[in-house]
TORKOL-4160 file (C-alpha; in steps of 0.2 Angstrom, whole numbers, padded with zeros to 4 digits, m for minus):
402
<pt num="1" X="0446" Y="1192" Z="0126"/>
<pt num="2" X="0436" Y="1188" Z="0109"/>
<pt num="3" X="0431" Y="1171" Z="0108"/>
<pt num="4" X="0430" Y="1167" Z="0088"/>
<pt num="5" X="0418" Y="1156" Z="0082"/>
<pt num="6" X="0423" Y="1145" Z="0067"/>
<pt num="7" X="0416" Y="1134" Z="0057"/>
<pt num="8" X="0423" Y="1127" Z="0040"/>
<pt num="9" X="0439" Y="1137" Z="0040"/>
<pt num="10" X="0449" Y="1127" Z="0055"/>
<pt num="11" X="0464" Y="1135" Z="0052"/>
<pt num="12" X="0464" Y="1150" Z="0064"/>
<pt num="13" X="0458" Y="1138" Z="0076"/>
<pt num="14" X="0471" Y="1128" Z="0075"/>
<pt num="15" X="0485" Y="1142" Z="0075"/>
<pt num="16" X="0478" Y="1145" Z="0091"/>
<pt num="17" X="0481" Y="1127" Z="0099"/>
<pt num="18" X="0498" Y="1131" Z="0091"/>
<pt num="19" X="0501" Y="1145" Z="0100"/>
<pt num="20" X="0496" Y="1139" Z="0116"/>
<pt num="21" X="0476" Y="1145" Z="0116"/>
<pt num="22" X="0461" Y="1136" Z="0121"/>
<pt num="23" X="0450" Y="1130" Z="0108"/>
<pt num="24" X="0432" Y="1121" Z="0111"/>
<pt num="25" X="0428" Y="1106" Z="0099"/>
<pt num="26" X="0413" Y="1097" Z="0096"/>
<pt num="27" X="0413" Y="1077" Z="0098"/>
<pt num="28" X="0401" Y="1064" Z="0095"/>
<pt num="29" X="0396" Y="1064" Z="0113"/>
<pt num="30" X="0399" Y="1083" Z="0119"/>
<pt num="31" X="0410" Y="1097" Z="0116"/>
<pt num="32" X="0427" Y="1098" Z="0125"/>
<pt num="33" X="0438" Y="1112" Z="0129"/>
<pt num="34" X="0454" Y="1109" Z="0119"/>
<pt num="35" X="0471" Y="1115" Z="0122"/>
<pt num="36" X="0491" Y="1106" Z="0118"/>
<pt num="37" X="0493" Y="1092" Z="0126"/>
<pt num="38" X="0511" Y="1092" Z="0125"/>
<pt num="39" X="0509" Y="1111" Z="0131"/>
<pt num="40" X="0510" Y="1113" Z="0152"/>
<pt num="41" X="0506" Y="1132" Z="0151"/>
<pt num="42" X="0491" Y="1128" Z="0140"/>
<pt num="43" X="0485" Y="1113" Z="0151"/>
<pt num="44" X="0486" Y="1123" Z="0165"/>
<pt num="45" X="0474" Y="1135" Z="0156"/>
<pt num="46" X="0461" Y="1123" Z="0155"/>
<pt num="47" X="0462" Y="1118" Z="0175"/>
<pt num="48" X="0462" Y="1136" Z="0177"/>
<pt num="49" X="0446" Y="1139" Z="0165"/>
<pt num="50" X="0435" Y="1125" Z="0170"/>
<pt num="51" X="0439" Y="1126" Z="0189"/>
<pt num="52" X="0445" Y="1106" Z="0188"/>
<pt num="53" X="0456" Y="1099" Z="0202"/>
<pt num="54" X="0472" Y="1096" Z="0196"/>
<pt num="55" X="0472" Y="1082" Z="0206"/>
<pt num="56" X="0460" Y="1075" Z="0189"/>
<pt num="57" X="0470" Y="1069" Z="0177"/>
<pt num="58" X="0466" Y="1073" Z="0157"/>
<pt num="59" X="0464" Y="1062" Z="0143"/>
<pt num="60" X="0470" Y="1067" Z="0126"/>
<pt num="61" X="0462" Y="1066" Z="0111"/>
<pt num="62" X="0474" Y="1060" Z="0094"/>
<pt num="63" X="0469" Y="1056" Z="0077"/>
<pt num="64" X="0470" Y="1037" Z="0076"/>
<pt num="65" X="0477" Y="1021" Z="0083"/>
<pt num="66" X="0496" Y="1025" Z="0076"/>
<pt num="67" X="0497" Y="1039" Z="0092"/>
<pt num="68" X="0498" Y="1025" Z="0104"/>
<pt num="69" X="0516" Y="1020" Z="0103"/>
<pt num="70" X="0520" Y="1039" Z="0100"/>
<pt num="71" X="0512" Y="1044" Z="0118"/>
<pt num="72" X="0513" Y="1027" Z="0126"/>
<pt num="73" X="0523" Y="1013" Z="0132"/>
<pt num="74" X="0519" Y="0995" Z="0136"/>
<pt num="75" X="0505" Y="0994" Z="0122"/>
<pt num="76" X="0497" Y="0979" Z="0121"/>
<pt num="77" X="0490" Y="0973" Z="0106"/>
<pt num="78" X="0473" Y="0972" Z="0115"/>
<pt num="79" X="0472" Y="0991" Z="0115"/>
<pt num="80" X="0476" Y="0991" Z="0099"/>
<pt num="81" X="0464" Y="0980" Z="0093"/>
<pt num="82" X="0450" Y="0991" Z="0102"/>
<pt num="83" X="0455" Y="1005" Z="0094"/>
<pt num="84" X="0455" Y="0997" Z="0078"/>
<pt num="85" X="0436" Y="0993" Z="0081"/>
<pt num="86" X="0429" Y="1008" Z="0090"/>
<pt num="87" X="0440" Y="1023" Z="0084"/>
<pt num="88" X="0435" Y="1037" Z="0080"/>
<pt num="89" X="0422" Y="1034" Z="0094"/>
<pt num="90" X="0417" Y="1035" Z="0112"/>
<pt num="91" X="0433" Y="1025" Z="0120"/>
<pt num="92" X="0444" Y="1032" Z="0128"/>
<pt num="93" X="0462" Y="1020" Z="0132"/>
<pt num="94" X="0472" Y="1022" Z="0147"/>
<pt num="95" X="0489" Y="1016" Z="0146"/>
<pt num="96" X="0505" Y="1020" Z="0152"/>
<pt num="97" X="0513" Y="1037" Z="0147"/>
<pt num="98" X="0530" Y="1038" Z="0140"/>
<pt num="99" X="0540" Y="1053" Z="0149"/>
<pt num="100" X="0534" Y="1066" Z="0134"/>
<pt num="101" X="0516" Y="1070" Z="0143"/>
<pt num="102" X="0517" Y="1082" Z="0153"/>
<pt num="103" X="0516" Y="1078" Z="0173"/>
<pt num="104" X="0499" Y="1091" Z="0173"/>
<pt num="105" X="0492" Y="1080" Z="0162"/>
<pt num="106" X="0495" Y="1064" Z="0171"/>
<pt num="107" X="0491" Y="1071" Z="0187"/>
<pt num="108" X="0505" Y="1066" Z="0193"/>
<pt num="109" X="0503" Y="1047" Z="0189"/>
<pt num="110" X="0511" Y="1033" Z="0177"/>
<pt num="111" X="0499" Y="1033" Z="0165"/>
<pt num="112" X="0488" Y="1044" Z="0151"/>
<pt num="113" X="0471" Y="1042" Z="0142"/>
<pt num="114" X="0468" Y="1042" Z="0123"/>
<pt num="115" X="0452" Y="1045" Z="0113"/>
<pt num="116" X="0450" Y="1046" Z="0094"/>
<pt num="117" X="0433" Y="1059" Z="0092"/>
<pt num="118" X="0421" Y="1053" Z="0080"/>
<pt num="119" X="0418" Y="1071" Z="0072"/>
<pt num="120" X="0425" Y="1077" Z="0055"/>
<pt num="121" X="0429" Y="1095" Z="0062"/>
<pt num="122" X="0439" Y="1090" Z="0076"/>
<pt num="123" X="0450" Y="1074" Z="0068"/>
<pt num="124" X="0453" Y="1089" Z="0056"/>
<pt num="125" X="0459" Y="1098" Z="0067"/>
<pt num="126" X="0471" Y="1086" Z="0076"/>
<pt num="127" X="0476" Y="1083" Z="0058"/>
<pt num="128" X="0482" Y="1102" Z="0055"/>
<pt num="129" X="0489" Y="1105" Z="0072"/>
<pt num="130" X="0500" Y="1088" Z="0072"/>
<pt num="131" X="0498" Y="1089" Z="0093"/>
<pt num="132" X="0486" Y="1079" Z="0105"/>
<pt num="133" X="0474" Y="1089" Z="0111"/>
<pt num="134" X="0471" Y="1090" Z="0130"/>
<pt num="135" X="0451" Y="1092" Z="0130"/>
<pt num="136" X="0438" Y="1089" Z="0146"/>
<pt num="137" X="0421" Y="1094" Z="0143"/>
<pt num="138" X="0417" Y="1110" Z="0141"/>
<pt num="139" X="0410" Y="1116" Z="0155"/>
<pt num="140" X="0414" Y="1122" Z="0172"/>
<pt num="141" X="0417" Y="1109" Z="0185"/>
<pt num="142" X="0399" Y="1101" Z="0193"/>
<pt num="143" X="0391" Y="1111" Z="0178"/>
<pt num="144" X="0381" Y="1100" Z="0164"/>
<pt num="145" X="0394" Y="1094" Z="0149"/>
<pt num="146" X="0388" Y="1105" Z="0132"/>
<pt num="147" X="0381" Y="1096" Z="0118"/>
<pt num="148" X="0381" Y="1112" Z="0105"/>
<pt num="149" X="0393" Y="1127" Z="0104"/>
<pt num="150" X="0379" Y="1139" Z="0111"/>
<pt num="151" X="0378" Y="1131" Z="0126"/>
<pt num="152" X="0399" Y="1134" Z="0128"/>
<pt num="153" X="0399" Y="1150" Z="0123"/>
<pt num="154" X="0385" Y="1152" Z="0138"/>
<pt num="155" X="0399" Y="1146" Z="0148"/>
<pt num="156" X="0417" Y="1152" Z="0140"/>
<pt num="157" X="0411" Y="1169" Z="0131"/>
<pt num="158" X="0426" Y="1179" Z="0134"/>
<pt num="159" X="0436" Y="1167" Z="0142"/>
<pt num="160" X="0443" Y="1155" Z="0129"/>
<pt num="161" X="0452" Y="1160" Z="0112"/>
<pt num="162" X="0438" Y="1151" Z="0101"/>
<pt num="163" X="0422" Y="1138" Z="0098"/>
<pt num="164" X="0421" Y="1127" Z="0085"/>
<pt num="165" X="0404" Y="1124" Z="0079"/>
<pt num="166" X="0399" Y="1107" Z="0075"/>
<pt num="167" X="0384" Y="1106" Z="0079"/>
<pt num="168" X="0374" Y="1098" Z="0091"/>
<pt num="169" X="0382" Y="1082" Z="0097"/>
<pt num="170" X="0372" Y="1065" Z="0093"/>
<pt num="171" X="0376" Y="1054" Z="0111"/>
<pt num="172" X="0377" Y="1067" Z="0126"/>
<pt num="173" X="0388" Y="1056" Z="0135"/>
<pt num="174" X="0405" Y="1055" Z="0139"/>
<pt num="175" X="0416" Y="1042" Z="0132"/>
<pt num="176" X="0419" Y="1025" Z="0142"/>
<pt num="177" X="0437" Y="1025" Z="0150"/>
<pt num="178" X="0443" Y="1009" Z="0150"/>
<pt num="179" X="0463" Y="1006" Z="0161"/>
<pt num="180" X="0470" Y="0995" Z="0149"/>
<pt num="181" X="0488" Y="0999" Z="0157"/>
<pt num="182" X="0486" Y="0983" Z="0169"/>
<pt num="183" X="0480" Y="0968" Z="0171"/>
<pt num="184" X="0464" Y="0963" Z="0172"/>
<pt num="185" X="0458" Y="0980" Z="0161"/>
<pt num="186" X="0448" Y="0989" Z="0170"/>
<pt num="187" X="0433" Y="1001" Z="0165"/>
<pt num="188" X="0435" Y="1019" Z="0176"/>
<pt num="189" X="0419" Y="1027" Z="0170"/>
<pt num="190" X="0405" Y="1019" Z="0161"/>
<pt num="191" X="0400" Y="1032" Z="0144"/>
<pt num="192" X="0393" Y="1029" Z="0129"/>
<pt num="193" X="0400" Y="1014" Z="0125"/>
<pt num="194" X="0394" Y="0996" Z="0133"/>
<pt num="195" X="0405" Y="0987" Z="0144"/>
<pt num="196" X="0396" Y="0973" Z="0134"/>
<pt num="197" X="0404" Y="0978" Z="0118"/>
<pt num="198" X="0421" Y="0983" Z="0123"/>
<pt num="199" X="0422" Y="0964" Z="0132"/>
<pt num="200" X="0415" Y="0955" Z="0117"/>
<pt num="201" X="0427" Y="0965" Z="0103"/>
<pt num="202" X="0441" Y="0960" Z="0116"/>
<pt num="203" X="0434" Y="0942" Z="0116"/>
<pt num="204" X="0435" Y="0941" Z="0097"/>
<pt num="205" X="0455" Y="0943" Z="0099"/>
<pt num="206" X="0460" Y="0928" Z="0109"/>
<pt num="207" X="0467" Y="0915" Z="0102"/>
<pt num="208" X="0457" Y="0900" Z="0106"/>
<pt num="209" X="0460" Y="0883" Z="0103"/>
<pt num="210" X="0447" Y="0872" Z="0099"/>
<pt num="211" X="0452" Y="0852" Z="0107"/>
<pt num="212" X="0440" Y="0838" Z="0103"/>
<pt num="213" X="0442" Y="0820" Z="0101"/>
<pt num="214" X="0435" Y="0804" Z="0108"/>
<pt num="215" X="0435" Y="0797" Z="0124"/>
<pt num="216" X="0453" Y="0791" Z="0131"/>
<pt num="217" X="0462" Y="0800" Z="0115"/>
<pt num="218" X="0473" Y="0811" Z="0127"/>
<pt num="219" X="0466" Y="0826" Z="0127"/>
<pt num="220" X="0471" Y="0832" Z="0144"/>
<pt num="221" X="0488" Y="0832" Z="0140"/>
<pt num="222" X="0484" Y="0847" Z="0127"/>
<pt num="223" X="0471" Y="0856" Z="0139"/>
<pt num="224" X="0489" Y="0853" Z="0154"/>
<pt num="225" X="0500" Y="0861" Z="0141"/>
<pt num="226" X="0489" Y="0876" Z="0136"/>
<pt num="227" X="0485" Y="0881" Z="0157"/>
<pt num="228" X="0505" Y="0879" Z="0158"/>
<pt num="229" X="0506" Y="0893" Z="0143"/>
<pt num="230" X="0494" Y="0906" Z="0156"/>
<pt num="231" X="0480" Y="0901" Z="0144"/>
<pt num="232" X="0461" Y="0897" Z="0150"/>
<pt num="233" X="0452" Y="0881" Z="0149"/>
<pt num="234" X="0435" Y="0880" Z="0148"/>
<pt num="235" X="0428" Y="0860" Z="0149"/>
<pt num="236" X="0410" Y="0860" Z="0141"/>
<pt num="237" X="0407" Y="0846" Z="0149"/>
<pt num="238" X="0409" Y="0853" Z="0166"/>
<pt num="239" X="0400" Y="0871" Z="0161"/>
<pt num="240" X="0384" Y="0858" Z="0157"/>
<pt num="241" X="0384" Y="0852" Z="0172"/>
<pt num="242" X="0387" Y="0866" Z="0180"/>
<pt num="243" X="0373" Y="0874" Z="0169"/>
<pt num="244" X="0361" Y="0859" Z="0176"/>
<pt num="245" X="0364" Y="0865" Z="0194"/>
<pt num="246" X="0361" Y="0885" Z="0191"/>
<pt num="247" X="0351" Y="0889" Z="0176"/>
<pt num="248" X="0334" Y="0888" Z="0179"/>
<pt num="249" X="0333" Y="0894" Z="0161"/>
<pt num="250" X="0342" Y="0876" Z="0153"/>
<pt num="251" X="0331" Y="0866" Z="0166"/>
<pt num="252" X="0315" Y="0874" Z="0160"/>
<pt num="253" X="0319" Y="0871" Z="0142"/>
<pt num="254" X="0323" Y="0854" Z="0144"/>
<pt num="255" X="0307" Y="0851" Z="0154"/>
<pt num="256" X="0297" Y="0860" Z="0141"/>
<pt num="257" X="0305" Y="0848" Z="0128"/>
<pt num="258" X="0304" Y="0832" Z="0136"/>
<pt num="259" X="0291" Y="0832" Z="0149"/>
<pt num="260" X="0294" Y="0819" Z="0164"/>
<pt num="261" X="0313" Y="0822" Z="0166"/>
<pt num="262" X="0313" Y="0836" Z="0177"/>
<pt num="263" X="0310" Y="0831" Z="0194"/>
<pt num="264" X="0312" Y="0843" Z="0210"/>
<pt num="265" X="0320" Y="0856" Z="0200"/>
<pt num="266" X="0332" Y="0842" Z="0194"/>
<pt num="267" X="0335" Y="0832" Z="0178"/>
<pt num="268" X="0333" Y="0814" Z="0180"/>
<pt num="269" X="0346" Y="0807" Z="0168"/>
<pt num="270" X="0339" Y="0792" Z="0166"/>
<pt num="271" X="0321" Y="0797" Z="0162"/>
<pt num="272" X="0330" Y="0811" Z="0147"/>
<pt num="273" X="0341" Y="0797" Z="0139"/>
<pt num="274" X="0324" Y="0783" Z="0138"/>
<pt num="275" X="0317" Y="0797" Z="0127"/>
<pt num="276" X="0333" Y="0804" Z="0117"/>
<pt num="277" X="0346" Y="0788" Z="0114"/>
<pt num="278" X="0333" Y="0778" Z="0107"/>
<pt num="279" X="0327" Y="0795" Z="0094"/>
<pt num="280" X="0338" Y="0805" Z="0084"/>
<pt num="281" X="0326" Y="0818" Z="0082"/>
<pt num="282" X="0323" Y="0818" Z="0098"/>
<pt num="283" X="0342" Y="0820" Z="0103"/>
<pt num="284" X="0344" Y="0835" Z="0089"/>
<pt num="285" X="0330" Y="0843" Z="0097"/>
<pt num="286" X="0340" Y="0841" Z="0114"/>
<pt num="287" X="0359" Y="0846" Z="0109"/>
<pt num="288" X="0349" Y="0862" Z="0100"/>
<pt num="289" X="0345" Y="0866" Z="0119"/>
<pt num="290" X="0361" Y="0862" Z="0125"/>
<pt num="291" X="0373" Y="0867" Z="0113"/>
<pt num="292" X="0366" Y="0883" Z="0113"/>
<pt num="293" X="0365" Y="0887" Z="0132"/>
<pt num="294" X="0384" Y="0880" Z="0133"/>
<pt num="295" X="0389" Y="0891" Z="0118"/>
<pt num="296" X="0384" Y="0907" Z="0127"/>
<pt num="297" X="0392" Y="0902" Z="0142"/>
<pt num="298" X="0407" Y="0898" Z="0133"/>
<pt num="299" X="0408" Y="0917" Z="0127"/>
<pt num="300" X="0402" Y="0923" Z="0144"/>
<pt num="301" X="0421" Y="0917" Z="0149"/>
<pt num="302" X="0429" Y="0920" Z="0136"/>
<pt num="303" X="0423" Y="0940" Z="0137"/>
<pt num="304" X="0429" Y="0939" Z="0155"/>
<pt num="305" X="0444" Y="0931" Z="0152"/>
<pt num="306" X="0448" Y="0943" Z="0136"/>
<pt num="307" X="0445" Y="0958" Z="0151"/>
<pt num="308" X="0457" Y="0950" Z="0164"/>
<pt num="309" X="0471" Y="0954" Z="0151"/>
<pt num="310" X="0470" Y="0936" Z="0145"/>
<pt num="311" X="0477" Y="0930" Z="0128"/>
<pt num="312" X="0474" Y="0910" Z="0126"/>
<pt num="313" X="0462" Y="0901" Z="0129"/>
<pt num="314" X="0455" Y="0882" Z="0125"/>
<pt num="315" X="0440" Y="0875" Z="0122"/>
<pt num="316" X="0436" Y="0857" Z="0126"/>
<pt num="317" X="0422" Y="0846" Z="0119"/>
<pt num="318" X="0418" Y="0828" Z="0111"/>
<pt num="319" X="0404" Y="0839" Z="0102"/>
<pt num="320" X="0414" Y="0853" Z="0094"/>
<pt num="321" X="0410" Y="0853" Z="0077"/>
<pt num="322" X="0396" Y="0846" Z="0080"/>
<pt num="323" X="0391" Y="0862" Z="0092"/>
<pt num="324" X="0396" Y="0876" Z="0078"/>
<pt num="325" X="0411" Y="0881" Z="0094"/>
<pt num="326" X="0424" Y="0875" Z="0082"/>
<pt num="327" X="0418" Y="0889" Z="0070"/>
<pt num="328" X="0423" Y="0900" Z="0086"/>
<pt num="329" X="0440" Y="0895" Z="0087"/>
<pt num="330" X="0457" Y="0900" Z="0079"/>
<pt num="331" X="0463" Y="0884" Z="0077"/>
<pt num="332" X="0455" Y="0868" Z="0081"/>
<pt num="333" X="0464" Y="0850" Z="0087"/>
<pt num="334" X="0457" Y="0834" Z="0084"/>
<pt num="335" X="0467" Y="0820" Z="0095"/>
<pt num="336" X="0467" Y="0803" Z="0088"/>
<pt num="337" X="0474" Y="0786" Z="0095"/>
<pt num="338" X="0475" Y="0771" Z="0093"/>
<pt num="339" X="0460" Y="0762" Z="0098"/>
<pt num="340" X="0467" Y="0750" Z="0109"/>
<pt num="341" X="0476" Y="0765" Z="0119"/>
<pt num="342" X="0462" Y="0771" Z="0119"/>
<pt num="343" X="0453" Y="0758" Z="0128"/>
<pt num="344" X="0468" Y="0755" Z="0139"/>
<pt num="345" X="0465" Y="0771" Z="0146"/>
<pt num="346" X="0446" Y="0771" Z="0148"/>
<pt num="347" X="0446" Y="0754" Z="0158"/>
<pt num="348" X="0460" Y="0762" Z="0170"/>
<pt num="349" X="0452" Y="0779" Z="0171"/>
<pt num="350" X="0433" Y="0774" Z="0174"/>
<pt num="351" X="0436" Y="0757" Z="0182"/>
<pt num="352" X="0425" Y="0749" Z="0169"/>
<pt num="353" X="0427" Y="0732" Z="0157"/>
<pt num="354" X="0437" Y="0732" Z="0141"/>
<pt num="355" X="0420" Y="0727" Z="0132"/>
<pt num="356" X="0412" Y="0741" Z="0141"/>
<pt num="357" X="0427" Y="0753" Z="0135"/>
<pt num="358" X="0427" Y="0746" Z="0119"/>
<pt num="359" X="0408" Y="0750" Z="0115"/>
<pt num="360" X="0410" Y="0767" Z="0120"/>
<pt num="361" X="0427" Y="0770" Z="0110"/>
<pt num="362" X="0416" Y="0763" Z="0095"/>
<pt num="363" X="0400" Y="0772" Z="0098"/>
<pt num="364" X="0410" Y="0790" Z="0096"/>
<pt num="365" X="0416" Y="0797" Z="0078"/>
<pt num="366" X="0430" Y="0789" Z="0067"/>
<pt num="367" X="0447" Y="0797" Z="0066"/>
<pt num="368" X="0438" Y="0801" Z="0047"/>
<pt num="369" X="0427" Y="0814" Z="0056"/>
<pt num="370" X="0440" Y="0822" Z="0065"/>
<pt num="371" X="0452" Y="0824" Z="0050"/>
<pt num="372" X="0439" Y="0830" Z="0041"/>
<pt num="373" X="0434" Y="0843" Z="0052"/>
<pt num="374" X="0449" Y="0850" Z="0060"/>
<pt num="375" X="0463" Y="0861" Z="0056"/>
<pt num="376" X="0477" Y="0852" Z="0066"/>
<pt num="377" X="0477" Y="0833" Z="0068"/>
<pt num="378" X="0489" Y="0829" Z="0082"/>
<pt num="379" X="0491" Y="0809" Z="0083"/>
<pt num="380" X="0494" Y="0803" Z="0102"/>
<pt num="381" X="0503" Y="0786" Z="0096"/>
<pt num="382" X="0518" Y="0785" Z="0105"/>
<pt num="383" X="0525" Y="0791" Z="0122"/>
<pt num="384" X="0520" Y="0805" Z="0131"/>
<pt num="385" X="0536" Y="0815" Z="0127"/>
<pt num="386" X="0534" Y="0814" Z="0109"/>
<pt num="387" X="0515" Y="0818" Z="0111"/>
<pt num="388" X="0518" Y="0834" Z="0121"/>
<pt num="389" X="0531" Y="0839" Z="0108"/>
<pt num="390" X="0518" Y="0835" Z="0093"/>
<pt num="391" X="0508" Y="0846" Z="0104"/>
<pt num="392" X="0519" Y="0861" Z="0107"/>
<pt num="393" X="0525" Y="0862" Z="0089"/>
<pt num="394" X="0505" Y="0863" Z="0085"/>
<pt num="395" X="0503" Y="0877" Z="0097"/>
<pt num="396" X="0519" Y="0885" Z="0092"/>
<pt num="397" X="0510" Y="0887" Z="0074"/>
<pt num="398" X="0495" Y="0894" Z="0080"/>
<pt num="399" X="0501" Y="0906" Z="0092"/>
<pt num="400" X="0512" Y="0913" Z="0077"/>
<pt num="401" X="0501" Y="0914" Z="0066"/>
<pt num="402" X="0490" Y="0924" Z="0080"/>
C-alpha cells in the first residue's frame, strides 16, 4: 500500500475517509490516525493498525458543538457550554451515544467521546467529509504519540492510505477527557487542558443567587426554598468562620494587619473589634482581607459544585454588595421587613432585649441601600405563605431567564 502525503489539497484525503481508508491528521496536541466513525470495517482498521485493545473505547472527532445532539443523547447544557468555550481545543466530552455509533467504537458501553481539533487542516477535513472521524494517536499501542507527519510515516509507511501534513503540533499532549455523561462529571485523563479551567468555565454557568439583607429580614426562608430546588448554599458567614479555624493564610494576614489579635494561632475577637469598630479605615483595611479570602472560597465551591453536575446555587451575606460577590451573581435578592418584625425575630432567635435588637437592626443598611443595589427586592411583610410565594415567583424569573 502507498501512503499519500497531502497537504493543501484535502480532497483525495477525504475521498479515502469516504471510502472507508485511514487517513492521519494533525491536531493541536498530536497527530491522530483517522478513519469513519460511523464506519465499523474502517474502525476496525484502526484497532487493527495500531495494535489497540478493542476493549479501549475511541473518541471522535466533529466539527463543532452542533455534533452533540446528532451523536448523543441526554446532552446537558453543561457540555454545551464547555464546548462553546474550549472548542476547537484540547477537550474531549463524553456523553451518552445514541444507537447510530457503532458498538466498536463504544467498546461496548453506553456512552462516546467528542473532540473539536484546533487545526485548520483537519476541521476542513471533517468539513468535506460530513462524517466523525474515529482518530487515536497515531502511533502503535505503548509507542510515543507523533507530534509531526514524519514521525507517522516512521510508524504507518505502507500501512495507512494517507498522512496529512500539518505540521508539527504546538502542545504534545492529548486532550483532557472529561465523563460529562453522569453526575458528578468526572475527568478520565488529565491532557492539555487544566482541570482548573474546565471547573472554573463550568462555575461561570451556574445560576447563582445572590441573598443579603439585614439581620432578622428572613432570609433563611429564601436559602430553605433554593436547597429545596437541589441548589447549593453557601453561608459567608459560616465559610469565615470556618476560614478562621483552617487558613493559616487569613490568620496570618490579620495578624500582620492588626498586631495583638492573634493569640495561640487564634483571633481574639475582642482584641480585633477595639481596634476596627472604633476606625473606619481600620475596618476597610479588615473587610479587604476578608472579603477577599471568602470570595475565593466562595468560587472554590462553586467550581466544585459546577463539577458534581450542579446547577443552582446561593450566596448568602449581610456584605454582599459591599464584598463585590453581588457582581458574581445572576441575580441578587435584597429581603426587607418591617423593622419591628425584624426585631421580633432577633429578640426570639438570639435571646437578647428589644433595645439590644433594635440597635443592631438600626446599625445595618436602610431598605434604600438594598433597593439601590439589588436586582430583585422581595418584601417579607406578611405570612409566611405569601413570602415563600413572593419568593418562588422571584426565582421562577431567574431561573427562566437562565
Amino acid at each position: 500500500m502507498e501512503t499519500r502525503l497531502f497537504s493543501e489539497d484535502l480532497a483525495g484525503a477525504a475521498e479515502i475517509i469516504k471510502a472507508g481508508g485511514l487517513v492521519a491528521v494533525p491536531t493541536e496536541t498530536v497527530y491522530g490516525l483517522a478513519g469513519n466513525g460511523l464506519d465499523e470495517a474502517a474502525v476496525a482498521e484502526i484497532y487493527e493498525v495500531k495494535g489497540r485493545p478493542e476493549r479501549k473505547p475511541l473518541s471522535l472527532m466533529v466539527p463543532g458543538p452542533e455534533a452533540m445532539e446528532l451523536y448523543c443523547r441526554e446532552v446537558p447544557a453543561a457540555a454545551k457550554a464547555l464546548a462553546r468555550r474550549f472548542w476547537p481545543g484540547p477537550l474531549t466530552i463524553v456523553l451518552k451515544a445514541k444507537p447510530l455509533i457503532p458498538e466498536i467504537v463504544r467498546a461496548g458501553g453506553e456512552t462516546v467521546g467528542l473532540r473539536c481539533p484546533d487545526h485548520e487542516k483537519t476541521l476542513a477535513l471533517l468539513r468535506q467529509t460530513g462524517l466523525p472521524l474515529a482518530a487515536p494517536s497515531a502511533n502503535p499501542s505503548g509507542q510515543p504519540s507523533p507530534k509531526t507527519a514524519g514521525e507517522v510515516l516512521a510508524y504507518f509507511d505502507g500501512q495507512i492510505d494517507g498522512v496529512i501534513d500539518g505540521g508539527p503540533c504546538g502542545l504534545g499532549r492529548e486532550s483532557t477527557l472529561l465523563d460529562m455523561s453522569a453526575r458528578p462529571y468526572k475527568i478520565l485523563r488529565q491532557g492539555a487542558l487544566p482541570e482548573e479551567e474546565i471547573a472554573a468555565a463550568l462555575a461561570e454557568e451556574l445560576t447563582v443567587i445572590g441573598i443579603t439583607g439585614g439581620s432578622g429580614s428572613g432570609k433563611t426562608t429564601a436559602l430553605e426554598l433554593i436547597e429545596q430546588l437541589g441548589g447549593l448554599v453557601i453561608d459567608c458567614d459560616a465559610v469565615y468562620h470556618q476560614l478562621l479555624r483552617e487558613s493559616g493564610t487569613l490568620l496570618r494576614e490579620i495578624g500582620e494587619s492588626f498586631p495583638g489579635v492573634i493569640t495561640d494561632g487564634e483571633l481574639d475577637r475582642k482584641a480585633l473589634g477595639a481596634q476596627v469598630f472604633a476606625d473606619e479605615e481600620k475596618l476597610r483595611r479588615l473587610n479587604a482581607v476578608t472579603h477577599r479570602h471568602i470570595g475565593r472560597e466562595v468560587e472554590r465551591r462553586l467550581a466544585q459544585w459546577a463539577m458534581a453536575g450542579g446547577s443552582l446555587a446561593a450566596v448568602d451575606a449581610i456584605g454582599l454588595i459591599e464584598s463585590g460577590l453581588g457582581s458574581r451573581c445572576t441575580a441578587v435578592f435584597g429581603v426587607l421587613a418591617p423593622e419591628e418584625e425584624r426585631v421580633r425575630r432577633i429578640m426570639a432567635r438570639d435571646g437578647i432585649t428589644r433595645d439590644y435588637a433594635l440597635l443592631r437592626v438600626r446599625a445595618q443598611k436602610p431598605d434604600r441601600f438594598f433597593e439601590e443595589n439589588c436586582s430583585h427586592i422581595i418584601k417579607n411583610d406578611g405570612d409566611r405563605a405569601h413570602f415563600t410565594e413572593k419568593l418562588k415567583q422571584s426565582i421562577q424569573e431567574v431561573l427562566g431567564n437562565g
